[in-house]
Residue, then its C-alpha position, 0 to 999 in steps of 0.5 A: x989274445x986273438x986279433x979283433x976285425x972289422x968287416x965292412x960293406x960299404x955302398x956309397x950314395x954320395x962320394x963327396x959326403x963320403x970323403x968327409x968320412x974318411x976323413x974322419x974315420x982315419x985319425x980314429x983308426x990311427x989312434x985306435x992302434x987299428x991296421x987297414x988290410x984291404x980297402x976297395x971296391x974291387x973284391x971278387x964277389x963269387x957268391x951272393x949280390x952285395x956291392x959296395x966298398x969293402x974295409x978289413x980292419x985289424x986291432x990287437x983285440x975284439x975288445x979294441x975293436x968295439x972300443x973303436x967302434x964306439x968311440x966318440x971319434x969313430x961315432x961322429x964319423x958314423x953319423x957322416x958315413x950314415x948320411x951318404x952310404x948304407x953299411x953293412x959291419x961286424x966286428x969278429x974275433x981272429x981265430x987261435 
């Protein structure tokens, strides 16, 4: 079965709120069995004008990954992560 991932552009309005996220979403990543493969504000941007804080996200499926998403932990976090940033996130199968 194919991977799951997480995609995310994050552009943060209010670092302290936003730490309280990450405080939250950790934990939930964690016991979600999902793996963090690249965080941060630093990717070449080569093309296009979107800024922000980039998160690649593994889990052993798509599946697992919306089971995340949706999950009661994950979306008490969104609620924080909604009140200091503007998001941009998909969810996509890995390829065979």
């Amino acid at each position: 079965m194919p991977k799951g991932y997480l995609v995310a552009n994050i552009r943060v309005n209010d670092a302290e709120k936003f730490q309280a996220f990450s405080g939250m979403a950790a934990p939930a990543i964690k016991k979600y069995d999902g793996k963090v493969l690249a965080r941060g504000p630093s990717a070449d941007r080569h093309e296009g004008e979107l800024s922000g804080t980039v998160m690649m996200i593994e889990f052993e499926s798509k599946q697992a990954a919306e089971k995340f998403y949706f999950s009661a932990e994950y979306q008490a976090a969104k609620a924080v992560r909604d009140t200091c940033s503007d998001t941009d996130l998909m969810i996509i199968e890995g390829a065979d």
